[in-house]
C-alpha positions in Angstrom: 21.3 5.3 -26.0 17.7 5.4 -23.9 17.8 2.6 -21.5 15.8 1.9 -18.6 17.2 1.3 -14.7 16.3 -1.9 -13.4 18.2 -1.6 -10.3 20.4 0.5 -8.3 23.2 -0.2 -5.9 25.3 2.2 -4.4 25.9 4.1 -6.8 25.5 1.9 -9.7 22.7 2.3 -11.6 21.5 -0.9 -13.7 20.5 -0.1 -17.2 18.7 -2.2 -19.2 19.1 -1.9 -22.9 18.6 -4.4 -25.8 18.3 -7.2 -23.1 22.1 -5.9 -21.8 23.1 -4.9 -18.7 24.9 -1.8 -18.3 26.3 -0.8 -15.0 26.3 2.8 -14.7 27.1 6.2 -13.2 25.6 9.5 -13.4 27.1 12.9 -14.2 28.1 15.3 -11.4 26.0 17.6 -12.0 22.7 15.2 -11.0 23.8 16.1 -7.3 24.1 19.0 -7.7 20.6 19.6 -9.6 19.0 17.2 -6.8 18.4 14.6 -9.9 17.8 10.9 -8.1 17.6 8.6 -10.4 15.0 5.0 -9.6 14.5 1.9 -10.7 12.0 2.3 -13.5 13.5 5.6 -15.0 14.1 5.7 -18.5 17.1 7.2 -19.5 19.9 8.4 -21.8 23.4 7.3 -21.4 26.7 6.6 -22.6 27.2 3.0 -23.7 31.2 3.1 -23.8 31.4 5.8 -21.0 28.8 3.5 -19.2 27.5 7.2 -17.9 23.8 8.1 -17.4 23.3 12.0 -19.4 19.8 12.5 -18.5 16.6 10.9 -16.8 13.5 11.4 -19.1 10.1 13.0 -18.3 8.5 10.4 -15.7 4.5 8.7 -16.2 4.9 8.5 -12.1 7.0 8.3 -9.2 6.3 6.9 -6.1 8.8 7.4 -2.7 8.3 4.6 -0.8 9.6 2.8 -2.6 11.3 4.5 -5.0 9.9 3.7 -8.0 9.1 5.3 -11.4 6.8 4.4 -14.7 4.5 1.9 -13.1 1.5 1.3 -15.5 -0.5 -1.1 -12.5 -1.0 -2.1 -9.5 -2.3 -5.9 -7.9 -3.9 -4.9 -4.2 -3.4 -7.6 -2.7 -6.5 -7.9 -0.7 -7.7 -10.4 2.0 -10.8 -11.1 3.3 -9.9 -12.7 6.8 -6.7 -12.7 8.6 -6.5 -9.7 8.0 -9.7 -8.6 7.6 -11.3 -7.1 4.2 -10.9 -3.1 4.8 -12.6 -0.9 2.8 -10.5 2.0 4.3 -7.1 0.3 3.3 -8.9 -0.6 0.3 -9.9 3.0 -0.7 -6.7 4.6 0.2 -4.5 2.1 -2.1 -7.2 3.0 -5.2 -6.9 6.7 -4.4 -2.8 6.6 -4.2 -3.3 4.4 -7.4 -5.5 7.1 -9.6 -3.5 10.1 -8.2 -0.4 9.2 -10.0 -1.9 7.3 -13.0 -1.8 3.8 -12.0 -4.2 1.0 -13.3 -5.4 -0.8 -10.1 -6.3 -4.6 -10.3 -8.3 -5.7 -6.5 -7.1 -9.2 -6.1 -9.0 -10.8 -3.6 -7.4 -13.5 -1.3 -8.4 -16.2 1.5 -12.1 -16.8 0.0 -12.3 -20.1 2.0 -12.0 -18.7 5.2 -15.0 -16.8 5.1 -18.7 -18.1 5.6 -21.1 -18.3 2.5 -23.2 -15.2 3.9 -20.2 -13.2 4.2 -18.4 -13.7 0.9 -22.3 -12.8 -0.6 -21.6 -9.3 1.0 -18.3 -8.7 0.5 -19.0 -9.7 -3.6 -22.1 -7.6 -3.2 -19.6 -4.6 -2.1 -16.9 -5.6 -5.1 -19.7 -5.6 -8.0 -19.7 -1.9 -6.9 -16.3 -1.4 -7.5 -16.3 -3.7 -10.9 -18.7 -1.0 -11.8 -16.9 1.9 -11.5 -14.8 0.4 -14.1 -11.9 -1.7 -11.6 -11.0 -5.0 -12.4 -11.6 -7.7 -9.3 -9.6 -10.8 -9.9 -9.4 -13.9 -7.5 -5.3 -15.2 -6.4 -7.2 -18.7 -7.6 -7.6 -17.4 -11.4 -4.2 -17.6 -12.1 -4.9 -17.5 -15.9 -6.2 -13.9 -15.9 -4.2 -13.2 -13.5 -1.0 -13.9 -16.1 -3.0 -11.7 -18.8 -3.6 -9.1 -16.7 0.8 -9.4 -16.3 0.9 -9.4 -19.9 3.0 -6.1 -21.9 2.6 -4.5 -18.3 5.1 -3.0 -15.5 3.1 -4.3 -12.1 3.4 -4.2 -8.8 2.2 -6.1 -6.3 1.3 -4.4 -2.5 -1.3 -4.9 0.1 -1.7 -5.5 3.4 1.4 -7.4 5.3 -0.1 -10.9 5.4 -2.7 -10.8 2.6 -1.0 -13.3 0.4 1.7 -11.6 -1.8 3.8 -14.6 -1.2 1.1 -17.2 -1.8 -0.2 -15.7 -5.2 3.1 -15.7 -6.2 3.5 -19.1 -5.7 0.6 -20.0 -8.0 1.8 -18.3 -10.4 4.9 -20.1 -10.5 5.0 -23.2 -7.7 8.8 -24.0 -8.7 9.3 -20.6 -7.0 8.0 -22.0 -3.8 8.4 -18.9 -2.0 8.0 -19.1 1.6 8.4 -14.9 2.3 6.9 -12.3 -0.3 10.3 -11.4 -1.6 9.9 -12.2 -5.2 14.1 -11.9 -5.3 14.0 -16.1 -3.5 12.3 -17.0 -6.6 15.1 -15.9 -8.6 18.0 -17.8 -6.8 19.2 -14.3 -5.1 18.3 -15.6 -0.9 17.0 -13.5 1.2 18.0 -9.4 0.9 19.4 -8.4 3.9 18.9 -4.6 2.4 16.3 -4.8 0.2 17.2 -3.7 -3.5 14.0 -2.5 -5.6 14.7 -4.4 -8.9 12.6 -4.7 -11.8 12.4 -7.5 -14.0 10.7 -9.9 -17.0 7.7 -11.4 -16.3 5.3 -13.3 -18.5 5.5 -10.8 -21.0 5.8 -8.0 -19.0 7.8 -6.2 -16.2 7.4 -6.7 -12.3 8.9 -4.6 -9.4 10.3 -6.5 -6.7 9.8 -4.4 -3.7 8.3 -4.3 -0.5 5.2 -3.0 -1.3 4.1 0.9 -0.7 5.3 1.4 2.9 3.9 4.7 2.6 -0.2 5.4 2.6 -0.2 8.6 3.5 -2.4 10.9 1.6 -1.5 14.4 3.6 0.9 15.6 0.7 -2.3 15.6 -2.0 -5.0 18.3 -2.4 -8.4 17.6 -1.8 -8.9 18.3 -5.2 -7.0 15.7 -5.9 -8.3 13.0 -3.5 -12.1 14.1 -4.8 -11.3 13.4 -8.2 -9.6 10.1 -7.5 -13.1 9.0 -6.2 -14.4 8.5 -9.5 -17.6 7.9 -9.2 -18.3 11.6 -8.2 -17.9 13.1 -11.4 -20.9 11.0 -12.6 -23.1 13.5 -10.4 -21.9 16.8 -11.0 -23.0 19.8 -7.8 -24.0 23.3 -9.0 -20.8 24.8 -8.0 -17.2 23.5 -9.6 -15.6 24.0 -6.3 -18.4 21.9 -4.5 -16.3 20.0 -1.6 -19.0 17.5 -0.9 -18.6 18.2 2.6 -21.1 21.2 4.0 -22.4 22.4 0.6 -26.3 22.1 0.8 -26.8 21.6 -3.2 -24.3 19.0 -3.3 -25.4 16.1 -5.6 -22.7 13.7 -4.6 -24.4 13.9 -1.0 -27.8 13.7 -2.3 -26.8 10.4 -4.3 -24.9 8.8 -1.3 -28.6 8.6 0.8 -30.3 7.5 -2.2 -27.1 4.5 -1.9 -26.5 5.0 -5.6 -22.6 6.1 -4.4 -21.8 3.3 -1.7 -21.7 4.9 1.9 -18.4 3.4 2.9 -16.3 5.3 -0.1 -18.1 8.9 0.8 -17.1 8.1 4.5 -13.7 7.0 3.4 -13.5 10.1 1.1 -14.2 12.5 4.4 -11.8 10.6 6.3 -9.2 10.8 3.7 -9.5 14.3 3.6 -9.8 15.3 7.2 -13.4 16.0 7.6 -15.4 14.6 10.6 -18.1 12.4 9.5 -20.5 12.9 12.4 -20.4 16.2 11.7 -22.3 15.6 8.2 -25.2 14.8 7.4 
């Protein structure tokens, strides 16, 4: 039977198949092999035996937390308290398109900033709607539901951005008062935090803490260049172009023309470990 793990506990693994719940183990030989199973694996197991055989070939996998097959992402993001960050912003999209992740920029707190500053902070976002990212508001809840839609999300951002309060739009019975989606379903408070996936307006949602992890030091910097998108748009005269030194580089040229916004090739430096000053 293929299945899919929609939580684990000790070492029970949760498998969801034909809206059943089947508690399950795996076979000895997944330690020894260094197979870990996560929530969000699909797999093949033994109904009667109620024994996991094999985890199939994963879309992505994420480590903190552990997490498999997510198709998007909701970043959370707030404009005051905390303050909008591009940098934060940046990193979650690059983490996002490394490992094949749809991200959705929800923006939160819109009242708490002034007229002139939500006109530049919009300004900024039309550039990212641009490059093809959807930017939704916590107050459209209605897209926000068919963006949820036939889709396994996540929602992450920065601690205090509003995870708890978009939530309880979507659903005020929930009336959520942390960011643990688990209160809305009757469970309390965790006092060890179980990953879980579950149904959700017609698609799936990981409960979990959000991506505790940022960092970007285990990718390439092929890989973080080509999770800025916008750079293949303006392609330098050498394949291996870094965008850093390279005199010919186009992505450069278009960043002082301001057709590539300043802030993402500064973040993009940053990211992978290049001085900015040192450019020019």
């Amino acid at each position: 039977m293929k299945g899919q793990i929609i939580k684990i506990s000790s070492d029970l693994h949760y498998i969801n198949y034909e809206n059943k719940v089947y508690p399950c183990k795996c076979r000895g030989v997944f330690r020894k092999e260094h197979i870990v199973p996560v929530v969000g694996d699909y797999v093949l197991f033994q109904k009667d035996k109620l024994l996991i055989e094999k985890v199939l070939p994963r879309k992505n996998f994420f480590d903190r937390p552990k997490v498999s097959n997510v198709d998007q992402a909701f970043l959370i993001t707030s404009l005051k308290y905390p303050n909008f960050s591009l940098n934060l912003l940046d990193k979650f999209l690059v983490l996002m398109e490394i490992n094949h992740v749809i991200p959705i920029i929800c923006i939160t707190k819109e009242d708490l900033v002034s007229e002139e500053e939500l006109k530049d902070i919009r300004l900024v976002l039309k550039y990212y709607e641009e490059l093809g990212y959807t930017v939704v508001s916590n107050m459209d809840i209605s897209a926000i539901k068919k963006l949820i839609d036939n889709k396994t999300s996540v929602f992450t951002g920065q601690t205090g951005a509003g995870k708890s309060t978009l939530l309880n739009k979507i659903n005020p019975d929930w009336n959520l008062n942390t960011g643990e989606i688990s209160m809305a379903l009757g469970r309390g408070k965790h006092t060890t935090r179980v990953v879980e996936l579950f149904s959700f307006l017609g698609g799936k949602v990981m409960d979990t803490p959000g991506f505790s992890s940022l960092e970007l030091k285990n990718y390439s910097t092929e890989q973080i260049k080509k999770a800025f998108v916008e750079f293949s748009k303006y392609p330098c005269p050498f394949l291996d172009c870094s965008h850093t030194n390279e005199s010919e580089c186009c992505v450069k040229s278009h960043v002082h023309s301001h057709d590539i916004l300043e802030s993402r090739y500064f973040n993009y430096l940053k990211f992978i470990g290049v001085d900015s000053n040192e450019k020019s």
